[in-house]
C-alpha positions in Angstrom: 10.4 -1.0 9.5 13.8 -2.3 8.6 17.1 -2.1 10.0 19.1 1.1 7.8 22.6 1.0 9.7 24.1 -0.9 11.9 27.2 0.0 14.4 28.9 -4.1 15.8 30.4 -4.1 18.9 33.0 -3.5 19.9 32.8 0.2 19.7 33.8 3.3 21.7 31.2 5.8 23.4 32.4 8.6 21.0 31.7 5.9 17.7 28.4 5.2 19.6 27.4 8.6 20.2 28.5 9.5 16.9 25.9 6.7 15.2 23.2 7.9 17.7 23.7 11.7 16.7 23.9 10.7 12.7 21.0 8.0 12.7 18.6 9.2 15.1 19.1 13.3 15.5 20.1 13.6 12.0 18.0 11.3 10.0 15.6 10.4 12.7 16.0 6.9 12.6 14.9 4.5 16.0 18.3 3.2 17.9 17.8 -0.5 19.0 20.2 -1.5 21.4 21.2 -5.1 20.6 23.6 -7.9 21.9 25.6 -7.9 19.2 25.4 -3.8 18.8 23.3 -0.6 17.8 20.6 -0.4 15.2 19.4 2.4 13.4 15.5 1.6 12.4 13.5 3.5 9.8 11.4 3.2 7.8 11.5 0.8 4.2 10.4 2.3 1.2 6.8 1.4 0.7 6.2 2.3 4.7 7.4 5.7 3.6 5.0 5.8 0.4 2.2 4.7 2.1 2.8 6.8 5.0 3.1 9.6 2.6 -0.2 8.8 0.8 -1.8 8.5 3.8 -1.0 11.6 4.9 -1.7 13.4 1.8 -5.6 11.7 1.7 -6.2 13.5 5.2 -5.1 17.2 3.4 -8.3 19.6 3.3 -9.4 22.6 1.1 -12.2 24.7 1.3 -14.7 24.9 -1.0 -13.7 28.0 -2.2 -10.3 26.9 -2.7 -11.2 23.7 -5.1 -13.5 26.2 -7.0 -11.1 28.4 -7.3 -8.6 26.3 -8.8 -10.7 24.0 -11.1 -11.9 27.7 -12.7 -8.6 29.2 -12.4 -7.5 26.2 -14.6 -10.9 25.3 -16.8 -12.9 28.2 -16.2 -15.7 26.1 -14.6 -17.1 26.7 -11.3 -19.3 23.8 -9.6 -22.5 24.8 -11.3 -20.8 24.1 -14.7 -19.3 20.6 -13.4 -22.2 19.5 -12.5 -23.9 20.4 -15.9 -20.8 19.7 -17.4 -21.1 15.8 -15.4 -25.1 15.6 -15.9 -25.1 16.0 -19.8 -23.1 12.7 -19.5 -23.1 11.2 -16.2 -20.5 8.6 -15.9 -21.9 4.7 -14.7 -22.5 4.8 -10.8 -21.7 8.1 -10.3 -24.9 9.1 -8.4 -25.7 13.0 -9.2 -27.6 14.2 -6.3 -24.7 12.8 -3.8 -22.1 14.8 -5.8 -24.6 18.2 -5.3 -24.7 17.7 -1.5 -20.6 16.8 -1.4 -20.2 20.1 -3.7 -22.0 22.2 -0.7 -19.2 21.0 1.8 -17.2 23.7 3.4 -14.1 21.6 3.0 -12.7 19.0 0.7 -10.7 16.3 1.7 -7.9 14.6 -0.5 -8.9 10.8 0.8 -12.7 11.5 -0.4 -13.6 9.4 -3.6 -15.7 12.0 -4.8 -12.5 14.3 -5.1 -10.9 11.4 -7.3 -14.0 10.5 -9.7 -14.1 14.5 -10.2 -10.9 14.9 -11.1 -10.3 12.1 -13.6 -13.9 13.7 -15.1 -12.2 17.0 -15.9 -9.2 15.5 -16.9 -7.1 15.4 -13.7 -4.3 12.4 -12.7 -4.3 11.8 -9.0 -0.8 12.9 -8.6 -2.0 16.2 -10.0 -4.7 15.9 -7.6 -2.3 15.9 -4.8 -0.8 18.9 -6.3 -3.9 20.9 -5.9 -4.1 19.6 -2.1 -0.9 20.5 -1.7 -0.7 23.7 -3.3 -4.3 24.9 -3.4 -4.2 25.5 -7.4 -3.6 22.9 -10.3 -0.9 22.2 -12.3 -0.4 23.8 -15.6 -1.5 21.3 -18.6 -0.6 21.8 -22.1 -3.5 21.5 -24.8 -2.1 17.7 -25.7 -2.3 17.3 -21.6 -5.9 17.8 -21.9 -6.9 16.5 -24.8 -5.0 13.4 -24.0 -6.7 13.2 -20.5 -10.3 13.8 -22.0 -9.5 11.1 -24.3 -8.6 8.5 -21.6 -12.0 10.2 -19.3 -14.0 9.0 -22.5 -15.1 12.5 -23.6 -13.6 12.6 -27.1 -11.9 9.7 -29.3 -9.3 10.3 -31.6 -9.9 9.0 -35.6 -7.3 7.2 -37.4 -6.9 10.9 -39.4 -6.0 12.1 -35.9 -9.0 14.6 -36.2 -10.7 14.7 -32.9 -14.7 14.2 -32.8 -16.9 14.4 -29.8 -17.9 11.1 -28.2 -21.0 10.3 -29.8 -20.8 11.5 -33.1 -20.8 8.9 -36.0 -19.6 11.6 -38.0 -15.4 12.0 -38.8 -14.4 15.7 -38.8 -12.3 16.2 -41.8 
């Protein structure tokens, strides 16, 4: 926490309750009472990202939510991620663990499965949070997702700009 305003004495009670009204009931900042006056305390920055983070990890969806979504927005449901993900499971990504987490009745945002999905179908984690937030994913253009499959390793871009599957020694012209 860190100090946001400060009111020196001397002051009058209506100055006082004045601070304490615009600081604390306003903005909802903690009053210290010091020798040399009143503090307003809130808190920094970071406090307020992390806080804010933290709070968004414990968000929860149901499974029919997240499956609604991800097909609303890819037209996959979980039977097609996980083909989609076993055709080319990523390193460490351990299949059978991902079955029994897609089975939950709720998803929540702080899980590292949620994340590692995501980023496989294309997904940034603020656009993660989006979903959690607003139980459907954002819109993407086609350069979104071709970009984002790019960076997930699911296609590479040729010097010709012609797009080729991963894999494929081939160039498309």
């Amino acid at each position: 926490m860190e100090i946001k305003a400060k009111l020196n004495k001397p002051y009058t009670k209506e100055q006082k309750n004045d601070f304490i009204v615009k600081y604390n009931h306003q903005q909802g900042y903690e009053i210290k009472e010091t020798a040399k006056g009143l503090e307003a305390w809130g808190l920094s920055d970071e406090e307020k990202q992390q806080a804010e983070k933290k709070g968004i990890g414990m968000l929860t969806l149901t499974a029919a939510d997240v499956e609604r979504a991800i097909y609303k927005a890819k037209g996959m449901d979980f039977e097609d991620i996980l083909a989609f993900i076993s055709s080319n499971p990523p390193e460490g990504l351990d299949i059978k663990a991902l079955k029994i987490e897609l089975k939950a009745n709720n998803f929540y945002r702080g899980n590292p499965y949620v994340e590692k999905i995501g980023t496989l179908l294309g997904y940034t984690s603020e656009e993660l949070d989006y979903l959690f937030q607003k139980k459907e994913l954002p819109e993407k253009t086609l350069d979104d997702v071709i970009e984002a499959e790019e960076e997930a390793g699911l296609y590479t871009t040729t010097e010709e700009n012609s797009t080729v599957e991963k894999g494929n020694a081939e160039k498309e012209e």
